[in-house]
C-alpha positions as CSV (number, residue, x, y, z in Angstrom):
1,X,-5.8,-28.4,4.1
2,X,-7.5,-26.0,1.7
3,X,-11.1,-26.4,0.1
4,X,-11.7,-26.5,-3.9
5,X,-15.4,-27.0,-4.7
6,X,-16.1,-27.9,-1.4
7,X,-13.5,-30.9,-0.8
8,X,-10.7,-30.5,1.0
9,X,-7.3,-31.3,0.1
10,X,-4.1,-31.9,1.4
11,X,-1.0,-29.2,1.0
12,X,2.4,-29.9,1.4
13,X,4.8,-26.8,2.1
14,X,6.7,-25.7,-0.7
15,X,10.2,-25.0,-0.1
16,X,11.7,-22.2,-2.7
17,X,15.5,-22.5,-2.1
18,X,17.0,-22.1,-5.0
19,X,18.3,-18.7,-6.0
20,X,17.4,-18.3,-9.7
21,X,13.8,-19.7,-8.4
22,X,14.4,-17.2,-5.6
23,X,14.6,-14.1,-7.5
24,X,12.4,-14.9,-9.6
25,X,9.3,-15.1,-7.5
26,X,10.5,-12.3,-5.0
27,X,10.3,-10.2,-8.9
28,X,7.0,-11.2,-9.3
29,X,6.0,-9.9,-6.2
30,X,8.4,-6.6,-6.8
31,X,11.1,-7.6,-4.2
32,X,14.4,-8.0,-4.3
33,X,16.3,-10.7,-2.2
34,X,19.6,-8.1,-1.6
35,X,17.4,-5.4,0.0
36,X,15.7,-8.1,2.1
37,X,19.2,-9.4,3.5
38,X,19.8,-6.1,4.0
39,X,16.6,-5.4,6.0
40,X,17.9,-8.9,7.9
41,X,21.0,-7.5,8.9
42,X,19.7,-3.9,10.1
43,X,16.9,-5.8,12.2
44,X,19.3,-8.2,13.8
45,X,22.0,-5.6,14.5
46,X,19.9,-3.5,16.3
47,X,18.5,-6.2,18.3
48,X,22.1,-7.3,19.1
49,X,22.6,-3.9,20.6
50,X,20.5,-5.2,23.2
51,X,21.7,-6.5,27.1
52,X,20.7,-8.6,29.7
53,X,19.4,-4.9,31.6
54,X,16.8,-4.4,29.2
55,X,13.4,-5.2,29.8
56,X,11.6,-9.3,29.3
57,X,11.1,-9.6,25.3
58,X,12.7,-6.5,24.7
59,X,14.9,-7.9,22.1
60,X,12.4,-9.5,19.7
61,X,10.2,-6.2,20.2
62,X,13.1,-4.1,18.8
63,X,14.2,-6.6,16.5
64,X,10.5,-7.0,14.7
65,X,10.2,-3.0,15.1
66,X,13.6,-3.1,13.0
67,X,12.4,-5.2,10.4
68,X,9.3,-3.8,9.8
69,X,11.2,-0.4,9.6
70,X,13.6,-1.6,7.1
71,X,10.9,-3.1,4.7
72,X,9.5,0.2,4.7
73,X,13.4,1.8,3.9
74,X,13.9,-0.4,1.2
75,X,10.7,-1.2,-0.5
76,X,7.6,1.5,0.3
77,X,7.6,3.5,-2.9
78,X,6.7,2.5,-6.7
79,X,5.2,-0.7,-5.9
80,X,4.9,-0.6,-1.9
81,X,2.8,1.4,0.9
82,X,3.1,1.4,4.7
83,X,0.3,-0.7,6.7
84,X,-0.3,-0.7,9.9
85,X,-3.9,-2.9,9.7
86,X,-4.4,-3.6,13.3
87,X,-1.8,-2.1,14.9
88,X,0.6,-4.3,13.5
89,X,3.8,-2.6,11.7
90,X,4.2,-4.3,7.7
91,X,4.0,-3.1,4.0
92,X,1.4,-3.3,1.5
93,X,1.4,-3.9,-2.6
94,X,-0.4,-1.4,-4.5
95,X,-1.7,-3.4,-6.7
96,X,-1.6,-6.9,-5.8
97,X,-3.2,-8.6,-3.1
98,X,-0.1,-8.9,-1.0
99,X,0.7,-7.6,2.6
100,X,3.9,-9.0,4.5
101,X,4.6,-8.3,8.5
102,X,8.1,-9.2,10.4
103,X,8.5,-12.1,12.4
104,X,10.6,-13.1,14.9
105,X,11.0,-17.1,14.1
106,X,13.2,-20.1,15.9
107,X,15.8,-21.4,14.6
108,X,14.4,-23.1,12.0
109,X,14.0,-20.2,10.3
110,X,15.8,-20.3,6.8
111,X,15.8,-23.9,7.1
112,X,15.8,-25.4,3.7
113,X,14.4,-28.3,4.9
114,X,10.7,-29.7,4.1
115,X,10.3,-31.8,6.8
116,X,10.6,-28.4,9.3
117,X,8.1,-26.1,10.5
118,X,9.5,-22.9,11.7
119,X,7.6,-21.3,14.5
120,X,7.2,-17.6,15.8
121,X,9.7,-16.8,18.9
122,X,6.8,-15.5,20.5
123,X,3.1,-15.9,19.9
124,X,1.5,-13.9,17.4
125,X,-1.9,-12.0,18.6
126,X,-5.4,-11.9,17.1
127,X,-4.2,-9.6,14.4
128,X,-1.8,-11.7,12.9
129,X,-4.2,-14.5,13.3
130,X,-7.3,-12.1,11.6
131,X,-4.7,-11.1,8.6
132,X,-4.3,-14.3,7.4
133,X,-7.6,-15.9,7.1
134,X,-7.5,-15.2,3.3
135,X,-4.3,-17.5,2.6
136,X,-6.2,-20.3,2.0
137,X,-6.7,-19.4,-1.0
138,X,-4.7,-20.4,-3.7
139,X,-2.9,-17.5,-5.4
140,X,1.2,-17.6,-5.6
141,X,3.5,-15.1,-7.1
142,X,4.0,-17.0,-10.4
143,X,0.1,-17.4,-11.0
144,X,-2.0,-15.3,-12.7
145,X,-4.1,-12.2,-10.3
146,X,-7.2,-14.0,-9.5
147,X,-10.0,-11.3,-10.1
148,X,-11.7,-9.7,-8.4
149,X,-9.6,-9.6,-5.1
150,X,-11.4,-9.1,-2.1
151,X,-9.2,-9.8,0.2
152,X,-5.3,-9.4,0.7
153,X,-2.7,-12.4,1.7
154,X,-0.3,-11.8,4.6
155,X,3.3,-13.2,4.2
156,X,5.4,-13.0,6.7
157,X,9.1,-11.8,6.5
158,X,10.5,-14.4,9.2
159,X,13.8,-13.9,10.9
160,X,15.2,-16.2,13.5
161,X,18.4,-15.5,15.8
162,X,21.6,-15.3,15.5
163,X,23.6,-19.2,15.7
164,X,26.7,-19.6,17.7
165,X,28.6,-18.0,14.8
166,X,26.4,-14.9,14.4
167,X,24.8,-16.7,11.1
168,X,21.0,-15.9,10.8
169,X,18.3,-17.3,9.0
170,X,15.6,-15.6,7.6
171,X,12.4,-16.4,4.9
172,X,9.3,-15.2,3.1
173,X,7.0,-17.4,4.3
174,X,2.7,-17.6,3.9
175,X,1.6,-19.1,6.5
176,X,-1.8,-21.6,6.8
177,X,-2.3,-22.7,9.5
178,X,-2.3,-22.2,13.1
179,X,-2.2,-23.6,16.5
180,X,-3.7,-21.3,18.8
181,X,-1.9,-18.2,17.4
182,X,1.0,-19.8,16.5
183,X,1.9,-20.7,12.4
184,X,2.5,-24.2,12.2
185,X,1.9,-24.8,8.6
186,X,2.9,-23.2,5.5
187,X,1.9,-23.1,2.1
188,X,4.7,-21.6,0.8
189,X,8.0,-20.5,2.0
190,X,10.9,-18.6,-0.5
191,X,14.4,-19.0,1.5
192,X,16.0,-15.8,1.5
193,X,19.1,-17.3,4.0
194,X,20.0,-20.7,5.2
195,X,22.4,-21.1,8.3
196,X,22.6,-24.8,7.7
197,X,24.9,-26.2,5.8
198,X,24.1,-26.8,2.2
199,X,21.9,-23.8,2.4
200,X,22.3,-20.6,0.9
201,X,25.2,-18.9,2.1
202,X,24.6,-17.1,5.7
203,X,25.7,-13.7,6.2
204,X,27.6,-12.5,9.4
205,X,25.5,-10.5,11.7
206,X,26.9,-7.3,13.5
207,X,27.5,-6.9,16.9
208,X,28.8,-4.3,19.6
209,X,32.9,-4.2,19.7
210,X,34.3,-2.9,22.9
211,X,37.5,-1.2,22.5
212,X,40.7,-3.5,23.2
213,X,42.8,-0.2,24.1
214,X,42.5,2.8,25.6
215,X,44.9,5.7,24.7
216,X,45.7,8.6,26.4
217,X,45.8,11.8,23.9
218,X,46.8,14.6,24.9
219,X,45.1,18.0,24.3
220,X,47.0,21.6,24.1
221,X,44.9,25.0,23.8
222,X,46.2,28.2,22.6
C-alpha cells in the first residue's frame, strides 16, 4: 500500500516488458539495457567459475560483488557515482534521486509475469531494508523530479541463476515492501531478460570448458 493525503491505497506491480517501453525508461534514468546484459553476463560468469570446494554462499557473494562491479564498469561516469551507503556495494545518480544495488533473485527473476513475486536468494540485511524506506513514494522514471528531494530511491538490479540451459533472468526492480528483510512486493519492475518463454530473448551464460584433448608438443632449444 502507499499513503496519499493520509489514505492508503492499493498498488499493483507494474511489469515493463516491452522493449521500446524498456529503453525508454532505462533512458530516462541514463541506463542502457545492452550494458546492463552485459553487467548480467560478467556477474554470472564469474559466479559460474565457482565449485562445490568453495565456501557456503560463496557463489551469490561473488556473483553480487560482480554485479555491483560491473555497474560501476559500465555506468559510473557522466551521470553515475560509486556508493557504498552502509557497506553495501551499488551506484548512485548525480542528479536524480536514484540509487540501485545487485541482487541475487530466484528464479523468478526476469519473469514477465504479474502474478510473480521474485524474491532475494538470500536475505537482505538492515541496510537494504534502511535504503528503501523512501520508495514509497511515488516518483518513476517517466514522471517529473519531485522537488525538493530529500531522500534517494533504491532499485535493485536483480539477477537470478542460471536455468538448465544456462539462460538467466535478470530486472530493474523497486521494491515496496518487505517481509522480514525479504522484498515481497514491487512497485515497479523493468525486464531487462526473460528465461520464460514468450519473454524477451535469454542470452547464454558462460561457463568453464575443460579441454577435450591433450597434445603433446614438443620443444627443441638451441
Amino acid at each position: 500500500m502507499m499513503r496519499e493525503n493520509g489514505t492508503e491505497m492499493m498498488v499493483e506491480p507494474v511489469v515493463v516488458e516491452k522493449p521500446e517501453f524498456v529503453r525508454s525508461e532505462l533512458a530516462e534514468m541514463n541506463l542502457d539495457r545492452t550494458k546492463l546484459l552485459e553487467a548480467v553476463v560478467f556477474a554470472d560468469r564469474e559466479r559460474s567459475f565457482c565449485t562445490g570446494n568453495d565456501i557456503k554462499g560463496f557463489p551469490l557473494i561473488i556473483g553480487c560483488a560482480k554485479a555491483a562491479r560491473a555497474l560501476r564498469d559500465q555506468f559510473c561516469g557522466e551521470h553515475w557515482v560509486i556508493d557504498d551507503t552502509d557497506n553495501q556495494p551499488g551506484i548512485r545518480h548525480r542528479t536524480k534521486p536514484l540509487r540501485i544495488i545487485p541482487m541475487n533473485m530466484d528464479e523468478n527473476a526476469g519473469s514477465v509475469d504479474q502474478a510473480i513475486t521474485p524474491r532475494a536468494a538470500t536475505q537482505k540485511g538492515a541496510a537494504t531494508k534502511s535504503k528503501v524506506r523512501c520508495n514509497k513514494t511515488a516518483w518513476l522514471p517517466f514522471l517529473e523530479m519531485p522537488q525538493p528531494v530529500d531522500e534517494i530511491q533504491t532499485w535493485i538490479f536483480g539477477i537470478g541463476p542460471a536455468d538448465e540451459n544456462g539462460y538467466v533472468g535478470a530486472e530493474i526492480s523497486l521494491p515496496l515492501e518487505f517481509n522480514g528483510s525479504t522484498p515481497t512486493k514491487y512497485l515497479r519492475r523493468i525486464i531487462l531478460n526473460s528465461r520464460l518463454e514468450g519473454g524477451i530473448a535469454p542470452i547464454p551464460s558462460t561457463v568453464p570448458v575443460d579441454p577435450t584433448e591433450t597434445v603433446d608438443i614438443q620443444i627443441i632449444r638451441k
